[in-house]
Steps between C-alpha positions, in 0.01 A plus 500: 500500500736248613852601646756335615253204495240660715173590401433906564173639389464843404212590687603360840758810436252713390274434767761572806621814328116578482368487856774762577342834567858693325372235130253638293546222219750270446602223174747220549659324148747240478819668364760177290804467763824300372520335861129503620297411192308799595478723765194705617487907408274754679351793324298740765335811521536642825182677747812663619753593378759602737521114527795352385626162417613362866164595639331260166771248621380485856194467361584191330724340770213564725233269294696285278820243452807666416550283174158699405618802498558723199856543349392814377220786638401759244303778605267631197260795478188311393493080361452426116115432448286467169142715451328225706723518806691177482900526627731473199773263669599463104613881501690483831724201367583676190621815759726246672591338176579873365734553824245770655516582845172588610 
């Protein structure tokens, strides 16, 4: 995704949020911003989950640039997969499209 005319991959996200011991899974999809282009949104399911979202953001701030960051954390039960196993990033844009919080 591009925002604000930088480059931001999903997976770089995805990966940071990943080698912490309080992620269990994480997705990261480009949500349409007026001012950005488009700005990066977190869905993760937590090992944990008396974690909350300042503990995700230190997280973050400790292993990535602060125009990385996610706008938005949502913290989900389980991520959308098909039978074979493969994450549904389809499904979680329709939940932010739909206005869903988590």
């Amino acid at each position: 995704m591009i925002s604000g005319g930088e480059n931001i991959y999903p997976a770089e996200i995805e990966l940071v949020l990943q080698e912490s011991p309080r992620v269990r899974e994480a997705a990261v999809i480009g949500r349409p911003d007026d001012r950005w282009g488009e700005v990066p949104v977190a869905f993760i399911v937590l090992a944990d989950r008396t974690t909350g979202e300042d503990e995700i953001r230190r997280v973050l701030a400790d292993g990535l640039a602060s125009f990385k960051h996610p706008r938005e954390i949502h913290f989900v039960d389980e991520l959308p997969r098909n039978v074979m196993g493969k994450l549904q990033k389809f499904m979680l844009r329709q939940r932010i499209d739909a206005g869903e919080r988590g």
